[in-house]
C-alpha positions, -999 to 999 in steps of 0.1 A, spaced: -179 -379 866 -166 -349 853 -129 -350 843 -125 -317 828 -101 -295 846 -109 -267 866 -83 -244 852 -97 -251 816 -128 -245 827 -124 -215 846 -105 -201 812 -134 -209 785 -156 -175 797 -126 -153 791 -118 -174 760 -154 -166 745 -150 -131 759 -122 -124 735 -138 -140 709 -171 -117 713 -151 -87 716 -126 -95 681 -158 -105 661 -173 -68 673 -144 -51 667 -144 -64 632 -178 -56 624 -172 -21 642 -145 -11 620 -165 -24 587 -193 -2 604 -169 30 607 -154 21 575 -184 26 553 -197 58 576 -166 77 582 -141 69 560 -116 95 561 -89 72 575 -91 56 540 -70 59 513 -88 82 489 -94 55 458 -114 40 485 -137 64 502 -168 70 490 -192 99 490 -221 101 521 -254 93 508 -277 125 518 -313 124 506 -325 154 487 -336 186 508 -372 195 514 -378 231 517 -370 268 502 -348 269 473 -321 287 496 -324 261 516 -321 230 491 -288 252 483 -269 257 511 -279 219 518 -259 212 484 -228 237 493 -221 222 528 -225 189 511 -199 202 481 -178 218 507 -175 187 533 -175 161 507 -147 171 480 -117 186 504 -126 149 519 -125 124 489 -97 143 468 -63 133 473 -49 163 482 -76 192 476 -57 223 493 -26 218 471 -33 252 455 -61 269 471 -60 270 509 -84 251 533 -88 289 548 -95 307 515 -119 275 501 -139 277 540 -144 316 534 -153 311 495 -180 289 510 -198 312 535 -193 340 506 -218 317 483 -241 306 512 -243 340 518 -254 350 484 -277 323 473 -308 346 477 -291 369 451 -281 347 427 -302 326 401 -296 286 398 -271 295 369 -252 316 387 -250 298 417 -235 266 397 -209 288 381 -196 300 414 -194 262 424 -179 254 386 -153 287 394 -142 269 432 -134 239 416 -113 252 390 -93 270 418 -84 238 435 -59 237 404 -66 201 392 -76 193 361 -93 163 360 -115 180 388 -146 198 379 -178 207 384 -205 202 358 -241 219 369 -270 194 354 -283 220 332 -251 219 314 -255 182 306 -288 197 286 -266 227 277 -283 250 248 -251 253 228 -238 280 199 -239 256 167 -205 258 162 -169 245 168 -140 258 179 -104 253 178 -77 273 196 -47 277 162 -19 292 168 -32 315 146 -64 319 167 -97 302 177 -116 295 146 -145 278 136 -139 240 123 -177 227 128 -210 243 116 -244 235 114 -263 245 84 -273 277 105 -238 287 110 -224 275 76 -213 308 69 -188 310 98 -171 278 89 -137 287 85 -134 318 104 -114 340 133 -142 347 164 -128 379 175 -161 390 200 -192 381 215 -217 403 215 -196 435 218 -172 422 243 -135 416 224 -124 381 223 -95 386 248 -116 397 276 -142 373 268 -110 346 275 -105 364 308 -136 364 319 -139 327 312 -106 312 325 -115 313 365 -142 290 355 -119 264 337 -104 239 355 -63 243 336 -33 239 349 -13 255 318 -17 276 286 -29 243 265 -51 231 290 -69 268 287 -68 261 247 -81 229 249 -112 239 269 -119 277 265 -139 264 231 -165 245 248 -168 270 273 -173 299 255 -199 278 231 -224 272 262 -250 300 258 -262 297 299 -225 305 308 -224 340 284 -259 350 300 -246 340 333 -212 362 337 -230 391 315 -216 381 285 -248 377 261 -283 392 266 -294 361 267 -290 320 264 -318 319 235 -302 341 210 -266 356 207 -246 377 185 -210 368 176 -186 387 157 -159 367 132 -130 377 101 -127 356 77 -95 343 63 -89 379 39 -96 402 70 -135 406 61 -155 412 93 -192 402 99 -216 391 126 -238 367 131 -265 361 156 -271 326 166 -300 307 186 -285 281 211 -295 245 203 -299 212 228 -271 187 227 -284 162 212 -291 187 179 -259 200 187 -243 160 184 -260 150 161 -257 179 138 -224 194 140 -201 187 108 -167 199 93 -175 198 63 -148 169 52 -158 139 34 -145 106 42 -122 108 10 -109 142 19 -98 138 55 -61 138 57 -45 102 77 -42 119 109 -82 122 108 -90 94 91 -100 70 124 -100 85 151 -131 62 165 -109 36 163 -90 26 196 -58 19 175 -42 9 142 -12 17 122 -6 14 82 30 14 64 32 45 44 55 34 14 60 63 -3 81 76 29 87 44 42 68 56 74 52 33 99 23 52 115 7 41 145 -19 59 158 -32 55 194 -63 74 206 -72 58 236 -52 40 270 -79 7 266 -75 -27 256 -98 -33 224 -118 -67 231 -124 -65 191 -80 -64 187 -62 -73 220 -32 -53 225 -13 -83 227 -23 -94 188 -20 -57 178 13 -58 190 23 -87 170 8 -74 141 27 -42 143 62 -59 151 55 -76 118 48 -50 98 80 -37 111 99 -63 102 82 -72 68 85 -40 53 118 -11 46 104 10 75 125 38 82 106 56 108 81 45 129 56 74 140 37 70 172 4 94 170 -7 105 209 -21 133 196 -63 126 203 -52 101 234 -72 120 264 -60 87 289 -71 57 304 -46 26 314 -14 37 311 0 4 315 -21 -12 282 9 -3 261 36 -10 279 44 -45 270 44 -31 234 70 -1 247 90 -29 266 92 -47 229 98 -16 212 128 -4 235 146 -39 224 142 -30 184 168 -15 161 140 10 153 142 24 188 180 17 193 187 35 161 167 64 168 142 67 140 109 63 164 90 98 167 59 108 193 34 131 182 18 150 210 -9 179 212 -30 196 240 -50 163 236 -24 140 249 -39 137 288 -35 118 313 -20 81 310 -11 89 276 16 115 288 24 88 309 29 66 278 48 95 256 75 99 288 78 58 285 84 58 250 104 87 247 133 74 283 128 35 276 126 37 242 145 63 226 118 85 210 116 120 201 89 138 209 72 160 182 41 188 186 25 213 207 34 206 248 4 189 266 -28 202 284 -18 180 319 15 178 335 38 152 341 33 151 377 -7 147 379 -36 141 397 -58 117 381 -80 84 387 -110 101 385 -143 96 405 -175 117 411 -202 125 431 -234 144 429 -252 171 450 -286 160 459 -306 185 450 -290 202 421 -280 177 404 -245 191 397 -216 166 390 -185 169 407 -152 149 399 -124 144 414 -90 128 419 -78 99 442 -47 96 431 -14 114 420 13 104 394 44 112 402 74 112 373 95 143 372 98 135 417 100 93 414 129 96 438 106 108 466 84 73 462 91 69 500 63 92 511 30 75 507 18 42 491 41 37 460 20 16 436 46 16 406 78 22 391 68 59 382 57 69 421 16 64 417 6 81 458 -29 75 474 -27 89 506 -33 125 514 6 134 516 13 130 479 55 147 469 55 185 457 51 180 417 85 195 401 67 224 387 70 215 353 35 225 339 33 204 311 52 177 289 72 196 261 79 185 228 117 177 217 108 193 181 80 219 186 57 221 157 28 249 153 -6 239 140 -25 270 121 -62 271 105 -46 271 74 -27 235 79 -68 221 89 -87 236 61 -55 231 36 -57 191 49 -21 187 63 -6 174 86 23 195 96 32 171 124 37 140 103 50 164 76 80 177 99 90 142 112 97 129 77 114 159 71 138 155 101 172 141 91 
């Protein structure tokens, strides 16, 4: 005999019903979500996988541009901040347009020169032959009293030293205006920072008409006395280029500020000024020297020794975690150092990132003055960086998913506030405030002559402060 009652029975079909139709609507949206994931906040979208082309080179091209053009407006946060969805759309069917005119080099340079016009710079493009790049064997460094040559190979020896002023007959100033709608810069030190490695990429000066060619080209320098002279240089690979490249400083000779910059951080007590420097080159937790011991190492040496002024070196810190050193500014805002006012952060064009983040801390919680050149980035920013690649070119693409808001923290209402400081990731991040980058309190200038004469001018003017 069956007791079960009709009305129970009658509602098990429509029970399982529903259950069919919530399991399928789960697996649908984990479906949609890994195919068309717009709708996602942009940390977590991810690009389409496309198999190469097959085909013409135009072809495998304009594949890799409609790629490019649908997949970056789409995983950056907020890609049409600067340049218009309108103005990127017609840049696109301009390119297509010309593939059949212009060589592979060419081609990536226009895609390298749209990127930079989305006005973000932690995104770029990087075409693969650049990751092979021949290079000039030199380096460069944008002084204030102008780019000159700080690396050599034994090739280039001579130039070590001195003032680039042209290459091949083209004057340095319009070789830097030639260059800068191809760098991705948001300010005059961001321009600095990376004109250098431009301008040393041989297929680039071949490319835009600079040099005759990527094999061999002529540069012109003055030395430090005014002395003019040329010399023509054959591009090497990267790896020569890494492995060879020196300054021509011993270990011995390098001033402090230069003295470790592989490491992630350390600090020594200086006691002929009574100076406790700290220097911090990257926004990661050393598994070698946890933050957490560092710390307690350094508020010892704080408290062991007659430290006057603590000096906080940001100046080769291009980012990471922002928040590894802020238990360590939390401490430090508590001490009499920081209450008394003798704690001092040294920034450059090299402090990116989450280390600005990390200066703006240290300088509102804990009372520091800020000391330097102002910053490559802004203190509004785009940043978490991820990439993708075009299929058949090979060229490297990366981009932001989120933006950092400081200088507009007030306006955390609009979007996913992750933090304190206003950290947005969805596609309606705040106006920045239009400051362009993070500006010293005491401004110092760096020249060739401070390099080559081994000072530091920086940690020089900070003990000179009263």
């Amino acid at each position: 005999m069956n007791n079960q009652n009709p009305k129970k029975r009658s509602l098990l079909p429509v029970l399982l019903a529903v259950l069919a139709g919530m399991l399928a609507l789960v697996w649908g949206v984990g479906y949609v979500s890994t195919r068309y994931t717009t709708w996602l906040p942009a940390p977590y979208r991810k690009a389409a996988q496309v198999a190469p082309t097959k085909g013409s080179r135009e072809k495998k091209w304009i594949a890799d541009i409609d790629y490019y053009a649908t997949q970056l407006p789409r995983l950056h946060i907020n890609a049409f901040h600067s340049l218009s969805a309108e103005q990127f759309a017609q840049e696109i069917e301009s390119l297509k347009a010309s593939v059949p005119q212009l060589s592979d080099n060419q081609i990536g340079l226009e895609l390298v020169r749209l990127t930079a016009a989305i006005g973000d710079a932690h995104t770029r493009a990087v075409p693969a032959q650049w990751r092979q790049a021949s290079l000039l064997p030199l380096r460069l460094y944008w002084f204030d009293d102008g780019l000159v040559v700080t690396g050599v190979m034994p090739q280039s020896q001579e130039a070590l030293g001195a003032r680039l002023v042209s290459v091949e007959d083209t004057p340095l100033d319009e070789v830097v205006e030639r260059l800068e709608p191809y760098i991705s810069s948001e300010n005059e030190m961001s321009l600095r920072s990376n004109i250098a490695n431009l301008l040393l990429t041989a297929d680039v000066l071949e490319a835009l008409g600079l040099a005759e060619s990527a094999q061999q080209v002529r540069l012109g320098f003055e030395r430090a006395d005014g002395t003019p002279f040329e010399l023509s240089l054959a591009a090497v690979s990267a790896e020569e280029y890494r492995e060879g490249i020196d300054n021509g400083m011993s270990g011995q000779e390098k001033p402090l500020y230069l003295s470790k910059t592989d490491q992630v951080y350390w600090f020594e007590f200086l006691p002929d000024t009574n100076t406790l420097f700290f220097q911090y080159n990257s926004c990661v937790d050393s598994p070698e020297r946890p933050m957490q011991t560092f710390a307690n190492e350094l508020f010892a040496a704080l408290d062991a020794n007659p430290v006057e002024r603590l000096v906080i070196d940001l100046r080769f810190n291009g980012g990471g975690n922002s928040a590894v050193l802020d238990p360590l500014i939390e401490r430090l805002s508590q001490h009499p150092i920081s209450q008394e006012g003798r704690m001092f952060v040294l920034i450059s064009r090299n402090t990116f990132s989450s280390a600005i983040l990390n200066a703006l801390d240290l300088q509102s919680m804990a009372g520091a003055t800020l000391v330097g050149e102002p910053t490559a980035d802004r203190p509004d920013h785009f940043g978490e960086v991820r990439s993708f690649t075009l299929p058949n070119s090979g060229l490297l693409v990366t981009y932001s998913t989120k933006f950092f808001s400081i200088a507009r923290g007030e306006a955390n209402d609009q979007g996913d506030n992750m933090a304190r400081m206003g950290i947005w990731l969805a596609d309606n991040p705040p106006d920045d405030s239009g400051i362009r980058s993070l500006q010293p309190d005491v401004a110092v200038p760096f020249t060739s002559q401070d390099y080559f004469g081994l000072r530091d001018p920086l940690l020089e003017a900070v003990i000179q402060l009263p």
